[in-house]
N, C-alpha and C positions, 0 to 999 in steps of 0.2 A: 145533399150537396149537388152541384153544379157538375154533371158529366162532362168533362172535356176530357182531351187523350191525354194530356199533361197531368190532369186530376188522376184517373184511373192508372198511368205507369206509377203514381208518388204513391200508392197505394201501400199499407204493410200487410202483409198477410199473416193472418193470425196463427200463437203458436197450436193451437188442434181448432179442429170444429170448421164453421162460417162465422165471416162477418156479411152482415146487410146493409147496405145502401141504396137511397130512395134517390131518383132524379129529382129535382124541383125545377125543373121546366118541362116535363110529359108527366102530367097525371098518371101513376099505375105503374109507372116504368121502374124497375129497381134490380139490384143485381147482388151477385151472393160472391166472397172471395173465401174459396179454399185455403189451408196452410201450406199447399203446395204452387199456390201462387193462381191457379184458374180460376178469370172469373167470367162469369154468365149472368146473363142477362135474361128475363122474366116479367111476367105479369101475374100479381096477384086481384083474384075479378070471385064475387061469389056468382057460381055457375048453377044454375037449376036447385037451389036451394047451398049448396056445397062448396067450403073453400074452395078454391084451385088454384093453382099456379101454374101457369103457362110458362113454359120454358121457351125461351127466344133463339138463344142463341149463345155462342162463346164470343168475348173479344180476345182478338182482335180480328179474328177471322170474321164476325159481324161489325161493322162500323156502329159509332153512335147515332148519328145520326138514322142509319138503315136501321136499328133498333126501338128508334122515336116511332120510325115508322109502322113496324111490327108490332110495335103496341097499341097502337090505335086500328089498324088493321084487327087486332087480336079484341080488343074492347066493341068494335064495330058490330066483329061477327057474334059475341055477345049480348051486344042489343035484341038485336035479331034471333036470338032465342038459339044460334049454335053453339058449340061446344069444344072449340078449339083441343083443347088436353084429349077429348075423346075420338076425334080426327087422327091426334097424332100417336095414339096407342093404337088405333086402328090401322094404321101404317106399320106400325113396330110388329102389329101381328101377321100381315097381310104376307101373302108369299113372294118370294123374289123371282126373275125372269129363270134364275139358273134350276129353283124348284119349281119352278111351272116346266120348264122345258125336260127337265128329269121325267118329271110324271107321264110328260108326254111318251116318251121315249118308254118308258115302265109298261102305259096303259095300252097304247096303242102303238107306237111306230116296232118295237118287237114281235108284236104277232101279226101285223099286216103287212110292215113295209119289209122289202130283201134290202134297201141302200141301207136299214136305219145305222148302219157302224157308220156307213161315211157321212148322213146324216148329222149325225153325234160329233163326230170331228170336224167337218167342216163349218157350222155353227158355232163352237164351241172355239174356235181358232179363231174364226175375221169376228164374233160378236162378244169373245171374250169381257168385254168392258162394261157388258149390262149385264152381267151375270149375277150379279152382286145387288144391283138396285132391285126398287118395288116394283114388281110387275105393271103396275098402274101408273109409276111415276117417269113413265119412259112415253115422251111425247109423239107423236107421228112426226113431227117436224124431224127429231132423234132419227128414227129409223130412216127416212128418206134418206138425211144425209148419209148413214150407216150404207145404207143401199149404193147410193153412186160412186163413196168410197170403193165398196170392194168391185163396184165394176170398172172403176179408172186402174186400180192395183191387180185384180185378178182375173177380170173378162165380166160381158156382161151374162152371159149364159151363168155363170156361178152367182153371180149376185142378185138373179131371176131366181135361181134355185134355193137358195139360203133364205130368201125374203118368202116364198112361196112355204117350207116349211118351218119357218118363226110365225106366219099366219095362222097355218094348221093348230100350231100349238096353242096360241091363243085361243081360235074357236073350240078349240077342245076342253079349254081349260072352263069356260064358258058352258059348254055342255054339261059339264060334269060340276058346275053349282058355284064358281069363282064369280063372283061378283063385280067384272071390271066391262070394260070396251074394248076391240079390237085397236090398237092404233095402225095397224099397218094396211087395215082393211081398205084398199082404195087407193093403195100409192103405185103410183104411174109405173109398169116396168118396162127394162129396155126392152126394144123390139129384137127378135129374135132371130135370124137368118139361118136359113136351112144347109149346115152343110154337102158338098156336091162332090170332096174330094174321090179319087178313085185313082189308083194306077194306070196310067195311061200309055197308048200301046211301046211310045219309044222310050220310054220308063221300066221295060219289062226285062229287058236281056242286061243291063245296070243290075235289077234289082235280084234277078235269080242267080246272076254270078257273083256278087255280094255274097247272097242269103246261103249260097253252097260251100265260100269259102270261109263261112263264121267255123269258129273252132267248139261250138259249144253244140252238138246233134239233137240232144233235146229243144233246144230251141230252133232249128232249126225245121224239124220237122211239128214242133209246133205251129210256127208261123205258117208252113206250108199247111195243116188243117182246116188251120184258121181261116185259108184263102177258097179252099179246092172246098169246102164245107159251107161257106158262109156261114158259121154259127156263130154268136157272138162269145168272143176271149170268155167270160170267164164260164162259160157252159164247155170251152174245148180244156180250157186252164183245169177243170175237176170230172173230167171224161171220166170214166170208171168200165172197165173190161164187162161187170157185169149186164150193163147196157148194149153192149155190144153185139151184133149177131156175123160176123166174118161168113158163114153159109148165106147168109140172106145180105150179106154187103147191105145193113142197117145199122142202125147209131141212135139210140130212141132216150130223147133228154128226157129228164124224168118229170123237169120243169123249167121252163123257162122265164123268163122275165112276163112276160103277161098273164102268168100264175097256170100256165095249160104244159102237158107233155107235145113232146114234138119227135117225128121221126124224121132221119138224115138220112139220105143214100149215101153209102161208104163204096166207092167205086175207082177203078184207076189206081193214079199214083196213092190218092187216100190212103187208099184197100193194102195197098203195098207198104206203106208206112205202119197203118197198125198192124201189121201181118211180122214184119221185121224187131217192133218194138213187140209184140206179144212174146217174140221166142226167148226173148231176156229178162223178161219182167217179172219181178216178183212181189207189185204193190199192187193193192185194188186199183190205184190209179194208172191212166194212162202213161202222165204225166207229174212221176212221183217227186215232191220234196222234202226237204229236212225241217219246213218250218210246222206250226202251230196245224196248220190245212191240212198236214201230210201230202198237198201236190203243190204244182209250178207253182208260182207268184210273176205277176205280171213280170216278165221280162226287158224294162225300161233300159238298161244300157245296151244289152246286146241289141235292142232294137233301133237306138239311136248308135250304135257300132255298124249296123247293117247299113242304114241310109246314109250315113256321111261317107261310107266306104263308097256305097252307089252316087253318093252326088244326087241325093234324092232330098227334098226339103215338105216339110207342110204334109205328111204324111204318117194318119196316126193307126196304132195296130187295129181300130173300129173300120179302118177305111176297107180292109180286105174285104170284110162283109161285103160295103157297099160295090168293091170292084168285081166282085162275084155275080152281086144282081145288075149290073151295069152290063158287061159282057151276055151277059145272059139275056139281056134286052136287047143288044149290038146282034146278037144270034136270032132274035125272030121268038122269042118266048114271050107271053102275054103277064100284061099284070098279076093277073091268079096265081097263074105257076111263080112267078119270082115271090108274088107274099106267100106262098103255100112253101118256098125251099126257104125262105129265111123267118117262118113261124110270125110272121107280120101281124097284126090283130085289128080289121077292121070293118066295123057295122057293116060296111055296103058291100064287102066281098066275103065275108064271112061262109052266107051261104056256098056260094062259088068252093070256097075253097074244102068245104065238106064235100061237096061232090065229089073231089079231084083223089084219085089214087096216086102213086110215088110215081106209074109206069113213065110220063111224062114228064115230071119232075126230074128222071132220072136221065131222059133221053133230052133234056132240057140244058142238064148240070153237065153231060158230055159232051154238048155240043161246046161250051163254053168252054171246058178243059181243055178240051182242041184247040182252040181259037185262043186260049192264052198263052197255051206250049208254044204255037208255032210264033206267036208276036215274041215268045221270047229266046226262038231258036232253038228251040228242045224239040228233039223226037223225040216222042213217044208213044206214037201213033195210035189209029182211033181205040176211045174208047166208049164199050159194047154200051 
């Protein structure tokens, strides 16, 4: 019969089994109607000695005409000695992005990476939508766009970071014997700008009479460790008494984000907050909570409660860090010392910072305490 759409709706479909029909205007071309009404379209071709039937496609989801085309297409690559049916079971077999990206996650991002939870989530959220296709059948052109998507929706810094380990995972997949191409290998990322925030000094007596009239004290004397320590939230967020030395006013992470232990001078107001919270406490943690952690969890309202109360905008809880090592610069302290109090990690001061004992660090970090109290009208005069 003559394929036309008219031909194939006036179709009856049989009561069990298939019926078969041959095009007679594409050589090869012919389609099979189920009794449930679906029919498909195929190529019957002997392949490498062996029937085969090459499955095309469903109409109406494949046009006739795109079918004509599939079929010579499919007879072509037959000429030429390939094997269409065994392409397409090689597909059926092949892995999909969401089991490449699992194994990833399995082999390697659990035992080397600390992000790999928000790894896991944040992939698995904005790229949801390849999760399901064949690892190989997701084009570079795909992920580019994928890419500028989440940086027009979620910032470019996140869509740098999501693209950077969907790459990983590919060369890994790679390494360990996957058979494909990287596609993302080589797509252009946004450029990156160095955050500079810091509280700044007419910012300061807003943000400490805020931060004093929060009703919540744990948080409050979090946020103040956060500041008077530069350590980064989630090393002050799982602080543990046993790390602690109150005689020796120390604080000795046990690791930090560039996989090394770090010690903190515990001094001043610090010294006085753990000293206050020690006489009540009855958790390993500094900072004990009720969830899964057993301590704090990022404090995102009460800290967006503190700054709108200050009238303080663009100011995120990482920035304390930075306004610690700012100040600390503002006072006459040398690169060394500011990467040596905030465990900084790098090639060319590395050795520098082996040298260096706390004694300076510490006469460093009070210099700065001073000089923050007073921008924000706090006595509390010097400390030793």
């Amino acid at each position: 019969m003559s394929f036309t759409v008219a031909a194939l709706n006036k179709l009856t479909p049989p009561a069990k089994g298939r019926a078969y029909y041959r095009d007679n205007k594409e050589a090869g071309l012919a389609l099979y109607l189920t009794a449930n009404g679906v029919i498909t379209f195929f190529v019957r071709k002997r392949v490498q000695g062996k029937d085969e039937r090459i499955v095309l496609g469903r109409f109406p989801e494949i046009s006739i005409e795109n079918a004509r085309k599939l079929c010579l297409k499919a007879r072509a690559e037959v000429a030429t000695g390939k094997d269409p049916a065994a392409e397409r079971r090689r597909l059926r077999a092949e892995i999909t992005f969401g089991e490449m990206f699992t194994e990833f996650l399995e082999r390697h991002a659990k035992r080397f990476k600390k992000t790999w939870k928000r790894n896991e989530q944040d992939v698995t959220r904005l790229f949801s939508g390849f999760f399901g296709r064949k690892a190989s059948q997701i084009s570079r052109r795909e992920w580019q766009a994928a890419h500028e998507r989440v940086g027009i929706e979620n910032g470019q810094y996140q869509a740098n970071k999501v693209l950077r380990c969907v790459c990983t995972a590919y060369n890994k997949a790679i390494e360990w014997g996957w058979e494909g191409t990287n596609p993302t290998q080589g797509i252009r990322k946004f450029k990156e700008k160095s955050r500079d925030r810091f509280l700044r000094r007419e910012e300061f007596p807003r943000f400490f009479e805020s931060l004093m009239q929060d009703e919540n004290p744990a948080v409050r004397d979090y946020i103040l460790l956060s500041l008077l320590t530069g350590a980064r939230r989630a090393n002050v967020l799982a602080m543990r008494w046993e790390d602690i030395s109150l005689a020796d006013g120390e604080w000795r992470i046990p690791e930090t984000k560039n996989g090394e232990a770090h010690t903190v001078p515990i001094l001043g107001m610090a010294a006085e907050i753990v000293q206050q919270r020690r006489l009540t406490s009855t958790s390993p943690f500094v900072f004990p909570g009720t969830g899964a952690t057993g301590h704090l969890v990022e404090p995102k309202k009460a800290w967006k409660r503190i700054l709108t109360r200050a009238g303080i905008t663009d100011l995120r809880l990482h920035d304390l860090r930075r306004t610690l090592g700012s100040w600390m610069a503002a006072n006459g302290a040398t690169t060394a010392i500011i990467g040596k109090t905030l465990a900084h990690k790098s090639v060319q001061a590395t050795k520098i910072y082996e040298r260096l004992d706390l004694d300076p660090v510490r006469l460093s970090m009070a210099s700065a305490h001073n000089a923050i109290f007073a921008a924000a009208g706090i006595t509390e005069g010097p400390v030793p």
